[in-house]
N, C-alpha and C positions, 0 to 999 in steps of 0.2 A: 235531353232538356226536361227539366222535372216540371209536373205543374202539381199546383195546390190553389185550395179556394181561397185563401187570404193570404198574402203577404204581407211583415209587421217589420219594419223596419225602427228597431230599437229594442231589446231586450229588457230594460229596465220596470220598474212598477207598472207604468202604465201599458208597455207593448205587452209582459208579462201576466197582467188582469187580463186583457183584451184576450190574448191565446188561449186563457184557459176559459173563459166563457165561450170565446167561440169553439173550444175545443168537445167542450162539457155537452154542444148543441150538435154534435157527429161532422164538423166541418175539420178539413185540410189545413196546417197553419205553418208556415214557414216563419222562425224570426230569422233576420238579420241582425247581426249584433256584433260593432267594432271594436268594443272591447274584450281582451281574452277573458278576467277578470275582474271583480273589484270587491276586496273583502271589508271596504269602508264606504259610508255610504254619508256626504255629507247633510245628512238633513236630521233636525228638530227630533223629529219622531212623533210628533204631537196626531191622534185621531181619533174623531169620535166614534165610540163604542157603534153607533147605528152605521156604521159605516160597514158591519161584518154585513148586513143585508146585499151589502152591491159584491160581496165574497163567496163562492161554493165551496169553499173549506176554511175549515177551525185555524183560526191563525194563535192561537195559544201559544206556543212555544217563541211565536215570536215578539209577544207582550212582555216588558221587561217592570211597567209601573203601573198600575192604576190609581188616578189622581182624584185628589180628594177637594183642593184648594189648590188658588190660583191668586199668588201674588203678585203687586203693583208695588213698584218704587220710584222715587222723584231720588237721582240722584245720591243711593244707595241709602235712603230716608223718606220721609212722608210716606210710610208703609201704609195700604192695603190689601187688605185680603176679602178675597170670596169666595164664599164654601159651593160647590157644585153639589147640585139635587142630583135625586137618581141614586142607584150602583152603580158606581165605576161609568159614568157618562164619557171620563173621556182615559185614555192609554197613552202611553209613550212605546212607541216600537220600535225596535232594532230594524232599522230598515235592510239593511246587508240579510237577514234572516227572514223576514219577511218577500223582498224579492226573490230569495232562493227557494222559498216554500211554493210561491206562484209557480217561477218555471220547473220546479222537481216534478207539481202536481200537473204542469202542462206535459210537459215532457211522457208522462205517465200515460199519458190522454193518447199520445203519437202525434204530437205536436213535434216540429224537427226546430231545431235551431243551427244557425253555422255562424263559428266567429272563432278569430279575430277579425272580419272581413268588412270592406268597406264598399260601398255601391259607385260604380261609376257610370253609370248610366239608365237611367229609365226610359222605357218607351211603350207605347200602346200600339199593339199590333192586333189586326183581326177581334181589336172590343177585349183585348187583354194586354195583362200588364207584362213586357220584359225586363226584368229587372237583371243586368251583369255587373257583377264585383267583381275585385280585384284577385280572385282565384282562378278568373277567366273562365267561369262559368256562368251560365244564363238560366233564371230562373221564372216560369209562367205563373199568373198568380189571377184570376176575377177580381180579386178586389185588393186595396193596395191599405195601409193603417200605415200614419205618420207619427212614431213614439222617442224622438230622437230625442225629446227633453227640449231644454231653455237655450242650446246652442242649435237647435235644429236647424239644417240645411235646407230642407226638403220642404217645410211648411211655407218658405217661402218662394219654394220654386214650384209650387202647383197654388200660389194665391192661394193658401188657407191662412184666415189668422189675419192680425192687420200688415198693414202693408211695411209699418216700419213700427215693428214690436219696442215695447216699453222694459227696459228692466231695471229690477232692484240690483244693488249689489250687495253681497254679502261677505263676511268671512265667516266659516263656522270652522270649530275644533273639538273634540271629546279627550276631556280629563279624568285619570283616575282616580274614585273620589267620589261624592260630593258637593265637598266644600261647606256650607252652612243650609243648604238646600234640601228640606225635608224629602224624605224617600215619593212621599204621595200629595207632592207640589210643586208648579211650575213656576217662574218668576218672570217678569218682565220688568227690563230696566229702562227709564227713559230718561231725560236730561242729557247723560251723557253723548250720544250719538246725535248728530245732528239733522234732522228729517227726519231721523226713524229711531230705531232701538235695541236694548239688545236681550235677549232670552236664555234661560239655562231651564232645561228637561230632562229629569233625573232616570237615569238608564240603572239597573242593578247594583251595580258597582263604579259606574262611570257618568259622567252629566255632558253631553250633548251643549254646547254654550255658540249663541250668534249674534253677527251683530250685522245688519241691515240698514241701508241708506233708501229711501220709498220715492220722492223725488228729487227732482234739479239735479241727479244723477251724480250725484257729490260722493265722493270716492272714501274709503275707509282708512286711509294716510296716515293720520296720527297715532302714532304705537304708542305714546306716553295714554293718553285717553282709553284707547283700547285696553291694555295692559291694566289701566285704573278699575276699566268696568271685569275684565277678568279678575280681578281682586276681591270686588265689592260684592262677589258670589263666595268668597272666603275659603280664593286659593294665595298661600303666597309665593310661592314659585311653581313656575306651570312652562313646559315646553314649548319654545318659538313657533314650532311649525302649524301653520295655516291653511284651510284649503280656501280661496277665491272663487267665489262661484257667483254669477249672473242669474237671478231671476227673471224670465218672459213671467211678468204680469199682466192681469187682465187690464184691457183699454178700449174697452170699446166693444159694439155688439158686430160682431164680423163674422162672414162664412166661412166655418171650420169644414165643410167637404165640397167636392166637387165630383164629378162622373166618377163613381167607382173607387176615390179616396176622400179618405177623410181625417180629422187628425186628433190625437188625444193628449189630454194631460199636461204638459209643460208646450210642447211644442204646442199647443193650440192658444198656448197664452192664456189660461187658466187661474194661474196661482192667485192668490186672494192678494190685492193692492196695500192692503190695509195691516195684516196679521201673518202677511206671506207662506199662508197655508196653502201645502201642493198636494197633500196624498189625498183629501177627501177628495178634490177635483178629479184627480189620476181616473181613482175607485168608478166615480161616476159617470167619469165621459169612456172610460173603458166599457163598463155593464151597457150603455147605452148605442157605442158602435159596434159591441157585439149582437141586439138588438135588432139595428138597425138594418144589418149587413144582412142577418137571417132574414128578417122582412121580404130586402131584396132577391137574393137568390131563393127562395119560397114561393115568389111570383107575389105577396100580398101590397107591396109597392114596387112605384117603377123604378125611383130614385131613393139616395141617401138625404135628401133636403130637409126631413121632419129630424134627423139627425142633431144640424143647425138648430133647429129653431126649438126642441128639447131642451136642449144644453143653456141657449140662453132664456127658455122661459123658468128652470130650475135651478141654474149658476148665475147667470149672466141680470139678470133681473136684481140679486141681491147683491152681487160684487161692484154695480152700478150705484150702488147707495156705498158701498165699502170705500169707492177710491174717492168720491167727494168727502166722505169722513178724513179720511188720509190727506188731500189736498189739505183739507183747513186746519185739522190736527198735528201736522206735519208741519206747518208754517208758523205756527203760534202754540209748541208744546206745552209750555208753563199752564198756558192758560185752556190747552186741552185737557193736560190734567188734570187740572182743578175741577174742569167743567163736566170730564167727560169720564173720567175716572175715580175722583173722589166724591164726585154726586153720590148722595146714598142708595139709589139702585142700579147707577152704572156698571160697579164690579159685576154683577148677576147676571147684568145684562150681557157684559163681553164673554163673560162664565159658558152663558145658555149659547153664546155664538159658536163657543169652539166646540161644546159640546153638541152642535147641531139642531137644539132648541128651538133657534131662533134665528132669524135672518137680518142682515144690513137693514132693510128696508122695514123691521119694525120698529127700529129705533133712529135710520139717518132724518129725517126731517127735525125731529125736536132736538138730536143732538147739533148738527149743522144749524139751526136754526140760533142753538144758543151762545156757539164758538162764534158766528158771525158776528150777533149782538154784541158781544164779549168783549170782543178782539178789536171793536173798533173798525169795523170795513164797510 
């Protein structure tokens, strides 16, 4: 029976950060990881340059755009655009190459991983964790990392997280191409999608395209619509095939660990309500359970608890102003647009959000303030 100081259950971005932080700090790291694996990676790609800070290596290779401007459309019209300050504040990453750079660099570390394998059972025995998968082996671990993403099992069988998670839904696909999408600009479509919207993130040679529903859980159905806003990024014939995928959005300030686990990134319910950004959250609650964990095992605290309350005094505090933006934005888009978008220093302002700039919370008041007045509520 092996043991290691961390057990990480999920492979992906965030299990992936977590190992090599913890790994980089001389600790033991097991991931489990049920997929053999996955050379497509449905996500955006969208992350702010300050984000290499929560990184212990150069992820160059896996930056495919550095963006320059960030457009706004009402309905493939009412164009705005806004120029992002800085160099290169914010990047479009191949995520597939990005993950694989994390666990090449863990792996390097003697970090182990096993997969295709699935966990069927966890138990704490003797103040450690048993964790046995479907290979009919048993593996000992001190401390347990929940990185299973936005279908996580596990966050909600050790109460991390809210108790009955909130998700987006999404369909995202990558085109070869393009399309009318400047090489070093992002675009956001609105009007067409109903509660939410849809994005195209230009990758080297191919553009990264999504389309996100934020509340009332209202499904993405209409292929006439869909197909419309895939157009209106100036593809005309483009591949049927979709991937589905479920957002765990943030909802609420809730305890992401408990004795000895704790959980990161999508499975923690993380992802932003508002712009359904996942990686910078990943990055962060990753760097900070590897942190945390050392703390622990170091003797300098007892518990994982300041874990929690990190996370939501540096996420959770400005994703709290994000999903009231969303709630009223969401239900009244015309007249979020107008208000909240084509205000002349709104663009900057969402510009400075993705870029890391700035937070929810130095703009939710005046903007909610002015939607409500607006909208007649």
């Amino acid at each position: 029976m092996k043991g290691f100081d961390v057990a990480i259950i999920g492979g992906g971005l965030s299990g992936s950060a977590t190992a090599l932080n913890l790994s980089n700090k001389g600790y033991s790291v097991l991931i489990i990881e049920k997929e053999k694996f996955q050379d497509y990676k449905p996500c955006a790609g969208g992350m702010a340059s300050v984000m290499q800070k929560f990184l212990p290596l150069d992820i160059t290779e896996s930056i495919e755009s550095k963006i320059k401007n960030v457009e706004f459309r009402w309905k493939a019209s009412d164009n705005v655009i806004a120029d992002l300050t800085g160099e290169s504040p914010f990047w479009i990453i191949k995520r597939e190459k990005l993950d694989q750079l994390l666990l090449d660099k863990s792996l390097s570390n003697g970090v182990q991983i096993i997969r295709p394998f699935l966990i069927e059972k966890i138990n704490k025995k003797n103040n450690k964790w048993e964790i046995t998968c479907d290979n009919k082996c048993t593996y000992l671990s001190e401390f347990l990392v929940i990185a299973d993403g936005s279908q996580s099992k596990w966050a909600g069988y050790f109460n991390l997280g809210p108790r009955n998670p909130k998700f987006a839904n999404t369909i995202s696909l990558r085109l070869k191409g393009l399309g009318d999408i400047p090489k070093d600009a992002v675009r956001f479509e609105f009007g067409f999608i109903k509660y939410g919207f849809a994005w195209a993130f230009p990758l080297k040679e191919s553009l990264n395209i999504g389309l996100g529903t934020f509340i009332n859980n209202s499904l993405l159905e209409n292929q006439a619509i869909n197909k419309k806003v895939i157009r209106s990024f100036g593809f005309d014939d483009f591949p049927h095939k979709t991937i589905n995928k479920k957002l765990r959005i943030w909802n609420g300030f809730h305890r992401i660990n408990g004795d000895k686990v704790l959980a990161v990134g999508d499975a923690a319910s993380l992802c932003d309500p508002f712009l359904a950004e996942g990686i910078r959250p990943s990055l962060i609650s990753s760097f900070y359970a590897a942190e945390y964990i050392d703390q622990c095992i170091s003797g300098k605290v007892d518990d994982l608890n300041l874990y929690t309350k990190e996370i939501n005094k540096i996420w959770g505090k400005s994703m709290a102003w994000g999903r009231r933006i969303a709630q009223v934005f969401y239900r009244f888009p015309r007249t979020g647009y107008q208000l909240g978008v084509k205000r002349k220093t709104a663009p900057k302002r969402i510009a400075q959000i993705l870029s890391g700039e700035m937070s929810y919370e130095d703009i939710a008041k005046r903007v909610i303030r002015r939607l409500l007045t607006n909208s007649g509520t």
